[in-house]
FIVEXZA-133619 format. One record per residue (C-alpha): residue number from 1; residue in three letters; x, y, z. Coordinates in Angstrom, 2 decimals. Layout:
N
<NUM, ala, <X, Y, Z>>,
...
# end
This chain:
245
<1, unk, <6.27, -19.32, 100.84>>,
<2, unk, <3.77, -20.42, 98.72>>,
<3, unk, <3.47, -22.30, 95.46>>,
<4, unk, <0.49, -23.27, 93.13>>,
<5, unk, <1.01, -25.41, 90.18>>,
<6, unk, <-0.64, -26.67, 87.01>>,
<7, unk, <0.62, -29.87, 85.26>>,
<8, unk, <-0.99, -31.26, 82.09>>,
<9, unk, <0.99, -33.14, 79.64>>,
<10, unk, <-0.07, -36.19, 76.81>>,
<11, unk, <2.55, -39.30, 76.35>>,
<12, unk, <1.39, -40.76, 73.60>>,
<13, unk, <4.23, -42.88, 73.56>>,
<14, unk, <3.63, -44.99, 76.69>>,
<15, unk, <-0.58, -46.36, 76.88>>,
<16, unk, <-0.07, -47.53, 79.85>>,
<17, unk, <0.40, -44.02, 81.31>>,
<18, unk, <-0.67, -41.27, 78.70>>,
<19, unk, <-2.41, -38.80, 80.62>>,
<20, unk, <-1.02, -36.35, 83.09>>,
<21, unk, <-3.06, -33.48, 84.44>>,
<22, unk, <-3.07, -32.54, 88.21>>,
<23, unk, <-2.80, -29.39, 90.17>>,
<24, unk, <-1.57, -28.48, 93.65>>,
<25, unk, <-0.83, -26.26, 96.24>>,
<26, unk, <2.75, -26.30, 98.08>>,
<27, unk, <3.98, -24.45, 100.93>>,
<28, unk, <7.73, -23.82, 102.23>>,
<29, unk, <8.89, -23.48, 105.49>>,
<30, unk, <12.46, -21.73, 105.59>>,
<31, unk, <15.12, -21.95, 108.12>>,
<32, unk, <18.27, -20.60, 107.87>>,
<33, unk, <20.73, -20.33, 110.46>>,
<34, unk, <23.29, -17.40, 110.55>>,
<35, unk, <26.86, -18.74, 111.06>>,
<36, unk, <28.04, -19.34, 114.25>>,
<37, unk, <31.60, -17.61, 115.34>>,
<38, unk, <31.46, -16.57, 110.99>>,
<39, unk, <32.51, -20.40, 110.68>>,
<40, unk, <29.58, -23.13, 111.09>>,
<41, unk, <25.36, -22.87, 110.58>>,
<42, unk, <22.53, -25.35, 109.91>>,
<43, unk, <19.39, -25.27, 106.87>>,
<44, unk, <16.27, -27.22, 107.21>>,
<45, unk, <13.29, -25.79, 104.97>>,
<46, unk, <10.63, -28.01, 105.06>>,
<47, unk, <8.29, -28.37, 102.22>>,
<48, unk, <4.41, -30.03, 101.65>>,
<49, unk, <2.21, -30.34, 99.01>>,
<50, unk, <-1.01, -31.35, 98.72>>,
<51, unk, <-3.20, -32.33, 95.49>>,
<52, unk, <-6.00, -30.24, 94.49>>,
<53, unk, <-7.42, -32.10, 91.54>>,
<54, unk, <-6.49, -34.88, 88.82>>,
<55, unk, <-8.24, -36.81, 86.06>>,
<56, unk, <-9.85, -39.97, 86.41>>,
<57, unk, <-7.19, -41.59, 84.04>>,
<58, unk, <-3.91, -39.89, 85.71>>,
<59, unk, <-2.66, -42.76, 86.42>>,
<60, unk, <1.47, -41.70, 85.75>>,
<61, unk, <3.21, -40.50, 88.63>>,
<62, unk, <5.05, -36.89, 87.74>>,
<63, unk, <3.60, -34.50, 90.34>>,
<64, unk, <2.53, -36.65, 92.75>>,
<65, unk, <3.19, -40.25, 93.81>>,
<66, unk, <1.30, -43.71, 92.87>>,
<67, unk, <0.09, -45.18, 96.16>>,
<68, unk, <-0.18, -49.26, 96.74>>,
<69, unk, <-3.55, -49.03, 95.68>>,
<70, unk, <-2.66, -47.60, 92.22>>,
<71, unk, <-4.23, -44.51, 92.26>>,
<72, unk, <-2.25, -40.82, 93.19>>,
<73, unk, <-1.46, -39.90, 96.84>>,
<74, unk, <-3.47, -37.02, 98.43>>,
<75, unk, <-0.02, -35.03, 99.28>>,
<76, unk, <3.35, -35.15, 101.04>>,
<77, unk, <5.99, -33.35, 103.22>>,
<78, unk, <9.35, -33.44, 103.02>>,
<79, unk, <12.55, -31.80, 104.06>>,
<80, unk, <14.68, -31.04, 100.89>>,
<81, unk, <16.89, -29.89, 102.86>>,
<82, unk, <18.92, -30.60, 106.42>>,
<83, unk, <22.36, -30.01, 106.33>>,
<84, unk, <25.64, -28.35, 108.28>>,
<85, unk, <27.14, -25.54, 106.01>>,
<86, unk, <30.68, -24.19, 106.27>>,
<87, unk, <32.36, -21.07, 105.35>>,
<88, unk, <36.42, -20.28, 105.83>>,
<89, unk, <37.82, -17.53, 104.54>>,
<90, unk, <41.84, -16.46, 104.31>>,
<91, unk, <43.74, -14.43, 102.48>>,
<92, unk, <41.32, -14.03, 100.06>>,
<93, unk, <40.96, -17.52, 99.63>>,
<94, unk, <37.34, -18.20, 100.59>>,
<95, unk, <36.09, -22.23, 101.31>>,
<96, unk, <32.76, -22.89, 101.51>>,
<97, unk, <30.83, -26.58, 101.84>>,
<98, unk, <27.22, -27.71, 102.60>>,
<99, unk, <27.13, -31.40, 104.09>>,
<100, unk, <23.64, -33.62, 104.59>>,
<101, unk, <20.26, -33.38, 102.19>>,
<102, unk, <20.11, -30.17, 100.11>>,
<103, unk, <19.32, -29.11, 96.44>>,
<104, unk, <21.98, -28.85, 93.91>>,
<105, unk, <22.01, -27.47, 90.78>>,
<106, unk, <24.68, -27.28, 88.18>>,
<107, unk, <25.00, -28.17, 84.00>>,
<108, unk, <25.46, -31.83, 85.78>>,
<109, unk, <22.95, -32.42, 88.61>>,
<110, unk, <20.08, -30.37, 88.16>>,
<111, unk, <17.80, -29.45, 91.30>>,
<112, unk, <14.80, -29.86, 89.25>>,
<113, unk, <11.84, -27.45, 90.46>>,
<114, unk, <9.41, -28.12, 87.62>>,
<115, unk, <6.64, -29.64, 89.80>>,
<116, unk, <5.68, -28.41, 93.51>>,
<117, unk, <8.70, -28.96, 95.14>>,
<118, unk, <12.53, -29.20, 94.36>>,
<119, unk, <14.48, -32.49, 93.61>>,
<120, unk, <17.06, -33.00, 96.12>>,
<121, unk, <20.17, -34.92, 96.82>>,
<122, unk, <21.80, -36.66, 99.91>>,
<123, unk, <25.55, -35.99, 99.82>>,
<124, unk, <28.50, -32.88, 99.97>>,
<125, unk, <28.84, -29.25, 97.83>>,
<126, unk, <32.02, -27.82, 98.54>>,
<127, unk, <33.61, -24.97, 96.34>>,
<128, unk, <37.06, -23.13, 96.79>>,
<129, unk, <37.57, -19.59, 95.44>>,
<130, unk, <40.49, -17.12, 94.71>>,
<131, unk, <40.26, -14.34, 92.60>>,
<132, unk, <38.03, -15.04, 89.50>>,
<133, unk, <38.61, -18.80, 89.88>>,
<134, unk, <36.69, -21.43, 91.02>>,
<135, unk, <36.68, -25.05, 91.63>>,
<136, unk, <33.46, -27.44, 93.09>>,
<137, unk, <33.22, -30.58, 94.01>>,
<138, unk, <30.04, -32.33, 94.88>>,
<139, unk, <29.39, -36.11, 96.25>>,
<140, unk, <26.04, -37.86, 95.85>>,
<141, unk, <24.71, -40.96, 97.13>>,
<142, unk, <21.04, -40.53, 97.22>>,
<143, unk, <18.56, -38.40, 96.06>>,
<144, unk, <14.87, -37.17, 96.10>>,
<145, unk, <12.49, -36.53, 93.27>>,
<146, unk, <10.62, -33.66, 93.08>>,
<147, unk, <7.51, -35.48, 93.75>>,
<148, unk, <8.59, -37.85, 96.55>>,
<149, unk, <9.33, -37.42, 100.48>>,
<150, unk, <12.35, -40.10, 100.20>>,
<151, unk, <15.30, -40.34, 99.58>>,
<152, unk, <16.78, -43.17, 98.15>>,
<153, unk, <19.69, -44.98, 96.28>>,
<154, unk, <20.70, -43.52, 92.63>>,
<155, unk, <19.68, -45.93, 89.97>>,
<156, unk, <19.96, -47.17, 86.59>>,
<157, unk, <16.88, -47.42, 84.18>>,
<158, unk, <17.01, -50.81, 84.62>>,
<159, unk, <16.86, -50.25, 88.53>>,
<160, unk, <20.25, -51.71, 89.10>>,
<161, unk, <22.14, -49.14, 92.10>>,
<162, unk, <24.56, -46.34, 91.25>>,
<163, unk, <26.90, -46.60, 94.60>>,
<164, unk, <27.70, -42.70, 94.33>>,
<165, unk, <27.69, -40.09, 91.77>>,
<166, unk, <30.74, -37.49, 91.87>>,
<167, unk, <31.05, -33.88, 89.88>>,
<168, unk, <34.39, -31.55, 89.57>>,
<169, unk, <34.06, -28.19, 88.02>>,
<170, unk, <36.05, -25.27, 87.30>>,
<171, unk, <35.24, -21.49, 86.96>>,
<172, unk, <36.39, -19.00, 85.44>>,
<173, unk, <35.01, -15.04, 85.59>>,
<174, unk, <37.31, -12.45, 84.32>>,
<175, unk, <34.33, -10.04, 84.41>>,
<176, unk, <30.83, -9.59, 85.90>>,
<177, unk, <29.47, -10.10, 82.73>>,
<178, unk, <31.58, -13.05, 81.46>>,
<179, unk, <31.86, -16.85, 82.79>>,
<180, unk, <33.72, -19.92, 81.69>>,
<181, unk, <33.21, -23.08, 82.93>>,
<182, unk, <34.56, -26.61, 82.42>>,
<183, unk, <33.41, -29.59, 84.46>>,
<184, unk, <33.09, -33.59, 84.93>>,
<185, unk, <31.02, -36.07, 86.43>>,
<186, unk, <30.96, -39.78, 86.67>>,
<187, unk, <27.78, -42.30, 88.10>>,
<188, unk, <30.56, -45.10, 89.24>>,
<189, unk, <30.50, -47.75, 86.91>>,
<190, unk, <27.52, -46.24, 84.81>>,
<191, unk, <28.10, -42.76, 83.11>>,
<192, unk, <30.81, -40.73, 82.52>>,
<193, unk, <29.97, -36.59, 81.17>>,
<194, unk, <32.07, -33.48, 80.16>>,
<195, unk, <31.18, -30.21, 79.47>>,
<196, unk, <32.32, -26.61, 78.47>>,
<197, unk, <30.29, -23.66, 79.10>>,
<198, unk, <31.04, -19.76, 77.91>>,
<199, unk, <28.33, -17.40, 79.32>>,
<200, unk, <27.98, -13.58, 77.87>>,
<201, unk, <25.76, -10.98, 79.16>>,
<202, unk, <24.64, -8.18, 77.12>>,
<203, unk, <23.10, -4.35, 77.55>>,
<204, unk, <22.80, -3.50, 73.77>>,
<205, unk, <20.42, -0.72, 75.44>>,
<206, unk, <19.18, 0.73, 78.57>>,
<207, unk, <16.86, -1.59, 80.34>>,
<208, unk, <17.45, -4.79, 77.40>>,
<209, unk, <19.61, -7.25, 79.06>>,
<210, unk, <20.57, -10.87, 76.68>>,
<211, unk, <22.59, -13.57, 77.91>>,
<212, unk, <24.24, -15.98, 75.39>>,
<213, unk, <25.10, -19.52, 77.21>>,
<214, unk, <26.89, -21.70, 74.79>>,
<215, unk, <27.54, -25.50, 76.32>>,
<216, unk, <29.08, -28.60, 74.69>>,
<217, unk, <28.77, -31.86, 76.38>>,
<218, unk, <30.04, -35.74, 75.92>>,
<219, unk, <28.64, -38.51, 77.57>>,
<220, unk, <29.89, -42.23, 77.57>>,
<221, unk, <29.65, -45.73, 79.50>>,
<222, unk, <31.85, -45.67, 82.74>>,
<223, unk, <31.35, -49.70, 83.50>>,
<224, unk, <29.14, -52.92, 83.69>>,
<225, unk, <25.89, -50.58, 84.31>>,
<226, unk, <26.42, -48.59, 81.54>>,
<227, unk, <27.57, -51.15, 79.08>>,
<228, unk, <24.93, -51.61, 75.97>>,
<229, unk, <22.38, -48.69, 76.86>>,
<230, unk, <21.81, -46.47, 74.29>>,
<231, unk, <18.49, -45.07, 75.88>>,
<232, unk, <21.44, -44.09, 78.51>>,
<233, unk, <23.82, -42.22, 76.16>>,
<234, unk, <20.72, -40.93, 74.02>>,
<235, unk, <18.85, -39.19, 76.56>>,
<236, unk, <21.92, -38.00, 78.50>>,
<237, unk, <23.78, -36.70, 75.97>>,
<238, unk, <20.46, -34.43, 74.58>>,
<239, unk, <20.17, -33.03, 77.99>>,
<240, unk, <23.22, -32.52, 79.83>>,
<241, unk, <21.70, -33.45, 82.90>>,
<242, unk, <23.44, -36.67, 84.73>>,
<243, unk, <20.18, -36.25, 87.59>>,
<244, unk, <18.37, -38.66, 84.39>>,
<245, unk, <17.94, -42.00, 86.25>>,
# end
């Protein structure tokens, strides 16, 4: 698969890094395993980018790294994802779980795919269902950004390092067409976030589909790293997205 992208954006905010405007070309390589005996398979896409064109002045990294020398890298490859996936299924209770480096994407951790390729996480997504219920778990210890081929420890603003970063959610679906949701995740001894979630999904007429997504969340200190941040709890609690370090 292939991917072009645009990126131009002004920070007027920040001189030392004002100017972003860059454009490149990405390709994906997908493989996905069936599962073997219905029970056990294996994912490893692998993704590259390379840069087509920047400014003289882009000098902010946001689509594609800052090299030693200062100035943008010509490209990158990674592998977003590599993992085992797992899939049990009983009496109509159906377990399934993804273990290694994969994207995730929920109100807490977003898999961010803004740029040329997908922020990813090292770690576990497991969910158990029955009926219209759901509950998910996932544990993170490192992760990816979306314009980087490493993955490496979460940390804070201030660079200090998250040890793990651990999300419980639970689903509700009494209809195709309507979703609850409540869920909460904590950075250990940094950030703590809850949120509620109703989703409705509308026809008012043939071929005019609306969805109304309502979410509330809180977000607070959970420790030393957290203590006395309130660029933390500011940004965090404007986007709902704990993936913010």
């Amino acid at each position: 698969m292939f991917r072009a992208l645009y990126f131009f954006c002004d920070y007027p905010e920040n001189n030392s890094g004002k100017k972003v405007d860059a454009s490149a070309q990405a390709l994906k390589l997908d493989f996905e395993s069936g599962y073997f005996n219905n029970v056990i398979g294996f994912d490893a896409p692998l993704f590259s980018a390379i840069r087509l064109n920047s400014v003289a002045d882009n000098n902010r990294s946001e689509v594609f790294q800052i090299g030693n020398d200062g100035k943008l890298e010509d490209g990158y490859s990674k592998l977003s994802q590599a993992l085992v996936k797992l899939k049990l299924e009983q009496n109509g209770v159906a377990l399934n779980a993804k273990i290694g480096l994969q994207v995730i994407d929920n109100p807490l951790l977003n898999g961010l795919s803004s740029r040329a390729t997908p922020s990813s996480y090292e770690g576990i997504d497991t969910s158990l269902r029955f009926a219209d219920f759901g509950l998910h778990y996932n544990w993170v210890e490192k992760s990816s950004q979306r314009f980087s081929s490493s993955f490496d420890d979460l940390k804070t603003f201030s660079g200090a390092k998250i040890d793990n970063l651990q999300i419980v959610r639970a689903t509700y679906d009494p209809t195709e067409n309507l979703g609850f949701e409540l869920g909460r995740g904590e950075s250990k001894d940094y950030l703590q976030q809850s949120f509620a979630r109703a989703t409705w999904k509308l026809e008012p007429r043939e071929g005019y589909k609306v969805t109304v997504d309502g979410r509330v969340f809180k977000a607070e200190s959970a420790g030393t790293l957290g203590n006395n941040n309130s660029d933390l709890l500011g940004s965090l609690s404007r986007t709902g997205n704990a993936a913010d370090y």
